[in-house]
C-alpha positions in Angstrom: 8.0 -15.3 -34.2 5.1 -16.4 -32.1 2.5 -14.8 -29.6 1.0 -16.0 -26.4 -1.5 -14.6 -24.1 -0.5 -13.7 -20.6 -2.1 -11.8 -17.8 0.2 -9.4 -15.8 0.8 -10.1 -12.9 4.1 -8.1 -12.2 5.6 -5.1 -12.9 8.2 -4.4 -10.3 11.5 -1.6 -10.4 14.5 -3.5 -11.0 18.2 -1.5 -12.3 16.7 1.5 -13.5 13.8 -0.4 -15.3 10.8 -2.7 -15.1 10.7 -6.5 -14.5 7.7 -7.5 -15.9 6.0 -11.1 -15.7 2.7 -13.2 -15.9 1.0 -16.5 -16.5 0.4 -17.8 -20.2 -3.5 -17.9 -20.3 -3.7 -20.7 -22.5 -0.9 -22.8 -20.5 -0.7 -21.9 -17.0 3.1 -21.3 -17.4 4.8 -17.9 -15.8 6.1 -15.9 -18.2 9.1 -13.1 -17.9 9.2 -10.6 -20.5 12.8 -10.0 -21.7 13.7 -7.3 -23.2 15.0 -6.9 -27.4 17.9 -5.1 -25.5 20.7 -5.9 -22.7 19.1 -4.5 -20.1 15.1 -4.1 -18.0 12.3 -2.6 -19.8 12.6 1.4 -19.5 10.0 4.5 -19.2 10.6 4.3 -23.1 10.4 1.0 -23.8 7.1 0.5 -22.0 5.5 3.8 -24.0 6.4 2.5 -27.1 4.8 -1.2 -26.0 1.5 -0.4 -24.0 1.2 3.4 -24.3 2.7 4.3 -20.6 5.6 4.4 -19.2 4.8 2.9 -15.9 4.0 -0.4 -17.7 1.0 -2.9 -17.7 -1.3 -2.7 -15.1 -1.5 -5.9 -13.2 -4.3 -8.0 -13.9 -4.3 -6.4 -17.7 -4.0 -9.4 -20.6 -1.9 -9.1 -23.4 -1.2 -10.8 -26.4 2.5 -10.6 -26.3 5.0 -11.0 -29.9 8.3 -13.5 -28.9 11.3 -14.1 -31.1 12.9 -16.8 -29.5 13.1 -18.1 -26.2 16.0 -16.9 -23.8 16.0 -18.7 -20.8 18.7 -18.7 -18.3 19.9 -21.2 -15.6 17.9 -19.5 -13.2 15.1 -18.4 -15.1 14.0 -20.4 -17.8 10.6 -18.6 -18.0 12.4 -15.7 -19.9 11.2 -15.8 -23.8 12.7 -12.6 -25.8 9.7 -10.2 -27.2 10.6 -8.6 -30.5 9.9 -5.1 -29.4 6.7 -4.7 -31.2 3.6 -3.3 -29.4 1.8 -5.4 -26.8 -1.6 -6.3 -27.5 -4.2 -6.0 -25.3 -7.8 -7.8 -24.8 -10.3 -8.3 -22.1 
């Protein structure tokens, strides 16, 4: 496991869920959170990770827990988090 530290800066509706995405603070890299699961973050998954289930605010930073990265083809931004809590600082 490892952790970077992203700022949000998107949290769009996609298939019943939440696409959401930054830049690595430290790296400059964009970032899209994957899911532990086979499908987009839900109302549920983003209570138990930031405490509301519309997400992270944009603009909010985060230290963020990976397990692995999981990139695709088409998206090889996409590490997997481990579905523990997202961290957040100012």
């Amino acid at each position: 496991m490892y952790t970077r530290n992203i700022a949000i800066l998107a949290n769009s509706k996609k298939f019943h869920g939440h696409c959401i995405a930054g830049k690595d603070l430290n790296t400059g890299e964009w970032i899209r959170l994957i899911n532990n699961k086979p499908e987009p973050f839900t109302g549920s998954d983003l209570l138990f990770l930031c405490n509301r289930e519309s997400g992270p605010d944009l603009l909010e930073c985060y230290t963020v827990p990976f397990t692995e990265k999981c990139p695709e083809y088409y998206q090889p931004e996409n590490p997997g988090t481990n579905g523990s809590f997202l961290i957040s600082f100012r």
